[in-house]
C-alpha positions, -999 to 999 in steps of 0.1 A, spaced: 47 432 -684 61 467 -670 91 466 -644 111 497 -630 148 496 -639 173 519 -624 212 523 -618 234 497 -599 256 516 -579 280 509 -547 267 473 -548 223 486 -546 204 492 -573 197 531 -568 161 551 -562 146 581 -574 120 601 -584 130 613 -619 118 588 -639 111 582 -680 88 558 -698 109 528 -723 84 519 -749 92 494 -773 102 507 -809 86 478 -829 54 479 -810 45 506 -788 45 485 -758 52 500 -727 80 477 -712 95 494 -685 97 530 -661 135 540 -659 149 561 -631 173 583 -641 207 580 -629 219 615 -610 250 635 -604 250 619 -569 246 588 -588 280 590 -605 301 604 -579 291 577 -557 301 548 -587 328 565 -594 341 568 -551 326 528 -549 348 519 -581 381 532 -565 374 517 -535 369 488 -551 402 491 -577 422 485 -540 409 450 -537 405 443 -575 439 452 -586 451 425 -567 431 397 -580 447 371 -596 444 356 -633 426 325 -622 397 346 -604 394 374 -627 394 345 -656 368 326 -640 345 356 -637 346 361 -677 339 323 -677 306 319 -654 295 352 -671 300 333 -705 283 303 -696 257 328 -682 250 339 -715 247 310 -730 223 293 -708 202 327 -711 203 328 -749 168 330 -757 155 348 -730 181 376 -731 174 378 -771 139 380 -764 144 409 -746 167 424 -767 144 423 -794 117 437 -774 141 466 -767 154 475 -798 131 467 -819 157 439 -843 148 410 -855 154 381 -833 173 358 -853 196 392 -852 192 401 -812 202 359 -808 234 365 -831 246 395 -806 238 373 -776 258 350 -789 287 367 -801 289 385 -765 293 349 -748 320 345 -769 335 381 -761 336 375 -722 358 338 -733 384 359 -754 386 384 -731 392 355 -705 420 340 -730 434 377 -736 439 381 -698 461 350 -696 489 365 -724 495 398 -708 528 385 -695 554 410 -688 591 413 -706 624 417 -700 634 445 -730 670 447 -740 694 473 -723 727 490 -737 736 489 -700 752 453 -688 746 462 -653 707 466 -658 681 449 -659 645 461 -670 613 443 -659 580 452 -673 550 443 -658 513 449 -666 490 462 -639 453 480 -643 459 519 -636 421 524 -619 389 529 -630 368 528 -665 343 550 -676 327 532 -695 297 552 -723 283 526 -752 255 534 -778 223 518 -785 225 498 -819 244 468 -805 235 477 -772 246 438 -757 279 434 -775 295 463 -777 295 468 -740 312 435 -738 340 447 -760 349 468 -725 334 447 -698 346 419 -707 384 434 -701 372 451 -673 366 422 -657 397 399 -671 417 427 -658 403 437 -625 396 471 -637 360 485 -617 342 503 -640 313 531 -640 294 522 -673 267 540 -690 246 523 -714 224 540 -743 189 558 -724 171 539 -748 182 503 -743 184 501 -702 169 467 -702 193 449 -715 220 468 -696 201 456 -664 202 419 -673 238 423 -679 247 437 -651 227 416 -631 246 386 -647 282 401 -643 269 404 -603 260 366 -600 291 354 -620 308 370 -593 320 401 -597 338 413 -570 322 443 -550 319 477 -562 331 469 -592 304 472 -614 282 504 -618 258 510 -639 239 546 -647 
């Protein structure tokens, strides 16, 4: 069954009239019409994710960890369905597509775990009279550009720190595997990322 898949930008999934077929490579079928994302398309991601940055920089560990969580869980509960579609995609084997499915649940967890030992440090001074303090803060927003032959888990690799950092991003997946960069994004959005902060093209 066909369905129409565009960008998700400044928190609505975007229109327009430039549009390409996705067939899939293992069959022929025709699974879905993509709109192309646009020039205005990225300026406006780009101006919603630094709006955003002011409210997600200030996030704290418990809420940015408890996004990576729920979007965990997420995957998990979704296994078969999102390997399904992944395999319908791409064209891999499904035993394959459920192994990347799976190994992307557990990316979202470590970057969840990572997130909780970026403490800061006091380094050592020559100076008695000084004291250095170094703290770790996110310095704005990701572009985020991933390719098509592990096209769930390798965007977790960065959106999984994204998110365990409060770091909006503006990501864009592989033209040929948009699917499965919608149902990701879609899940980020109900495990609760914050808004603006995700943006897909």
């Amino acid at each position: 069954m066909s369905e129409t898949l565009s960008s998700y930008v400044a928190d609505r999934w975007a229109d327009g009239t430039d549009v390409y077929e996705l067939r899939s490579p293992s069959t022929g079928e025709r699974l879905a019409e993509v709109i192309r994302g646009s020039f205005q398309d990225v300026d406006d991601a780009v101006s919603a994710a630094r709006e955003a940055f002011e409210h997600t920089r200030w996030l704290t560990l418990r809420e940015r960890v408890d996004v990576c969580h729920r979007c965990a869980d997420l995957v998990e509960e979704r296994a078969e369905t999102l390997a399904i579609a992944l395999s319908e995609e791409h064209g891999k084997p499904l035993t394959e597509s459920l192994a990347e499915i799976n190994v992307g649940a557990y990316g979202f967890r470590l970057a969840a775990e990572e997130a909780r030992r970026l403490g800061g440090y006091n380094p050592l001074t020559d100076d008695p009279n000084k004291r250095v303090i170094v703290i770790r803060q996110p310095r704005g927003v990701w572009a985020i550009v991933t390719p098509w032959n592990f096209p769930f888990n390798i965007p977790i690799e960065y959106l999984g720190p994204a998110l365990a950092t409060g770091t909006p991003f503006v990501w864009k997946p592989a033209p040929t595997t948009p699917r499965i960069a919608v149902r990701l994004t879609e899940l980020m959005l109900e495990a609760g990322a914050p808004e603006g902060m995700v943006n897909l093209i």
